[in-house]
N, C-alpha and C positions, 0 to 999 in steps of 0.2 A: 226257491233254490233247493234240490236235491242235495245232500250231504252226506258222505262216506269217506270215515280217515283211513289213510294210506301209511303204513306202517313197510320200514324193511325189512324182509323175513330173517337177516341177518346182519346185525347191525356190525359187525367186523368186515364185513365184504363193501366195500367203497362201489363198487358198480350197483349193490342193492341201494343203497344210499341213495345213487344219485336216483335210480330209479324210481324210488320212494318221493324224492323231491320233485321228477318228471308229471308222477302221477297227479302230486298235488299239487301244481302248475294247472293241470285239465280241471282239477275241481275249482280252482282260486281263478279261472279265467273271468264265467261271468261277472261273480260277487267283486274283484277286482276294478271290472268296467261300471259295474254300478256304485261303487263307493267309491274310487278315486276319479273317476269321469274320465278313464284315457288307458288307451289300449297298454299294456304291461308288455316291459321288453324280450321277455320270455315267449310271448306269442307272435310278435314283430319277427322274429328269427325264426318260430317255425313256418311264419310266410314266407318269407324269405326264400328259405330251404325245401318247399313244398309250393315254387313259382306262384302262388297267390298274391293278387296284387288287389288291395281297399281302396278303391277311390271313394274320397272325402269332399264333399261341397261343403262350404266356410259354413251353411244353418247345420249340419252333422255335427258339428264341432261344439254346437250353439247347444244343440241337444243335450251331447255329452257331459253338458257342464250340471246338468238338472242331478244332481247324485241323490243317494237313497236315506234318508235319516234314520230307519234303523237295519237290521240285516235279520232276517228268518229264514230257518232251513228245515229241514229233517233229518231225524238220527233214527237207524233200528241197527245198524252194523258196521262193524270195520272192514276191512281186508288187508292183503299183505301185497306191498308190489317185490317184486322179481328182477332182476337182471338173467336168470337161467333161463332159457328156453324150454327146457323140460319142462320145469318144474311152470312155468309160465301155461303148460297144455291144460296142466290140471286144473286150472282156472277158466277155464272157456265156457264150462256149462253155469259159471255163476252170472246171476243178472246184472249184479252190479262189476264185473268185472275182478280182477283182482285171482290171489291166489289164498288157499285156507293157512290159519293159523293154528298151528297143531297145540297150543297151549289152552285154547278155548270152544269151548260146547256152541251146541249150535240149534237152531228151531228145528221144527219137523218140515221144513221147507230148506234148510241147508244155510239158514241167515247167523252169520257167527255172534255171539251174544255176546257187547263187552260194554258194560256200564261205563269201563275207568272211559273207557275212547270218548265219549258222552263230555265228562268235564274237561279233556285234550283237546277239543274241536274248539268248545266255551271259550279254552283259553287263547289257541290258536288264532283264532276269527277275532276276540278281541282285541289281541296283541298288536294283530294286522290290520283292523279298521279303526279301531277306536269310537267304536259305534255301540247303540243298544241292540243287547240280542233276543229273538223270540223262535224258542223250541218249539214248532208248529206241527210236527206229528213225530212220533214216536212208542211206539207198543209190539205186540207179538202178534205175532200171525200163527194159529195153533188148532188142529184136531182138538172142540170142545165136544164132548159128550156130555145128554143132557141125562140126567139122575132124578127122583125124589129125595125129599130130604126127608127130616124127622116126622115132621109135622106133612109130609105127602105134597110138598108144595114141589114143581119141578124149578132146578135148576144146574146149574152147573159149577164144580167142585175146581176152578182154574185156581189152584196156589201156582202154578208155573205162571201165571202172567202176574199175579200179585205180587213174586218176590222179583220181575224181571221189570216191572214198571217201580216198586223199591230201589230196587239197587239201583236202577236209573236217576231216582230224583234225588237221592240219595247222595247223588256225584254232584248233578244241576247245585245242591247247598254247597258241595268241596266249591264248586265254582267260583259262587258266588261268593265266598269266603277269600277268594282268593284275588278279589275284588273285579271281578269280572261284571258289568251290568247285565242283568235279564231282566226282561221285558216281562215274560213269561214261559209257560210251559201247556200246550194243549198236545192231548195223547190223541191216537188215532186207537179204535176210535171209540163215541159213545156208543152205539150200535152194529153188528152187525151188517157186514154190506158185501157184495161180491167183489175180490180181490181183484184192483186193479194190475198187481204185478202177473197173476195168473188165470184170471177169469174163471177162480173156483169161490163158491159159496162156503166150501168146509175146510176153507181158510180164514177162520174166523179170527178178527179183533176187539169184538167190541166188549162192552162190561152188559147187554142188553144181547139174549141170545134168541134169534131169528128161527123160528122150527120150518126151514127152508133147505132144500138141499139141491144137489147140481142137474139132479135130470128132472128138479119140476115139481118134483112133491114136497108135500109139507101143508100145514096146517095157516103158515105166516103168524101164528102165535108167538108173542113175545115173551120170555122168562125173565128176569132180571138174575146175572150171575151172582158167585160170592163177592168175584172182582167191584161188582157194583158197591156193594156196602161198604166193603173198604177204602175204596175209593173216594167215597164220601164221607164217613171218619178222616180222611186223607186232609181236604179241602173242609171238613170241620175245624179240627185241628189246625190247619195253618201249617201242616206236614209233620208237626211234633209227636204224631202216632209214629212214624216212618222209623224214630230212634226209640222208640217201647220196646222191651224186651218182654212184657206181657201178650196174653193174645188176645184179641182185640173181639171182643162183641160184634158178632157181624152180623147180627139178627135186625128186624126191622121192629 
């Protein structure tokens, strides 16, 4: 299940609100049918209102009833929904829809970066299913250039995905503190791979850098980045580097 919270850009304006509510209506549809086993009244009325008519045979029903024992999604951004039309335009060119949040920074691909939304979703999805949850991609998408280091070894200098998958897992313990279940957390990704949202190569994820680039060249040599070794402290650790205020030996 894809994952994107919907925030209202103005929480004094009642029409954002509902709007806000609209949106996450679209997102809670499928997780909805797959954990309670029965279509949500909220989408019965947009059939309704949109002459769509579900014919059901008594084994669909029979189906329905199979629900999902735990719930996994993805998180890399939020967005803001709109009741303003205007303001509604300015959101067309994002892929996951939505409109920008002028309080928060953003990737070099236009993806709004917000940890806190990360433990809001956690909460949300538990509140409403009562299920275990498993964070099944979540990382940056980012322009890595590859460097030598000290020792002449190449790799690449990513502290923007080291403090942006932080600050993320970082919410994942507010979460779970907050007594929320998590199953787990896998980042996307371990390697380098051509972006599915763009079909670019030099939209790199991984902690594992691919010397591949978009028109074909490249060596296919792999580097291992800094994100690697931290990462691995990370999962050494048990994530108690995460709260270090020292800096961390990233050396092999």
């Amino acid at each position: 299940m894809q994952r994107r919270k919907n925030r209202d850009c103005n929480a004094s304006m009642p029409d954002d609100v509902i709007a806000a509510m609209d949106a996450e209506h679209r997102n809670y549809f499928y997780g909805d049918v797959h954990v309670r086993g029965k279509y949500p009244g909220y989408m019965k009325r947009y059939f309704r209102e949109h002459g769509i008519q579900i014919q059901f045979a008594p084994e669909d029903e029979e189906i329905l009833k199979n629900t999902v024992d735990f719930v996994s999604f993805s998180y890399y951004m939020s967005v803001c929904a709109t009741s303003d039309p205007e303001k509604q335009k300015k959101g067309l060119g994002n892929l996951l829809g939505g409109v920008p949040n002028p309080t928060l920074k953003a990737s070099d691909w236009g993806w709004q970066i917000d940890p806190k939304g990360l433990r809001y979703v956690l909460n949300m999805f538990y509140d409403r299913y009562q299920k275990p949850l498993f964070i099944v991609e979540n990382g940056l998408g980012a322009v890595d250039v590859l460097v030598e280091d000290e020792n002449g070894n190449k790799t690449v200098e990513d502290d923007y995905r080291i403090q942006y998958l932080k600050d993320h897992l970082i919410q994942v313990g507010e979460a779970i503190q907050d007594g929320v279940e998590i199953m787990g957390y896998t980042s996307w990704g371990c390697i380098d791979v051509v972006s599915a949202s763009t079909a670019e190569l030099k939209k790199r994820y991984g902690y594992i850098y691919v010397d591949r680039n978009d028109d074909g060249t490249g060596t296919m040599e792999r580097y291992k980045k800094k994100s690697f070794y931290w990462y691995q402290k990370v999962i050494e650790s048990n994530g108690e580097v995460l709260y270090s205020e020292e800096d961390i030996n990233l050396s092999e």
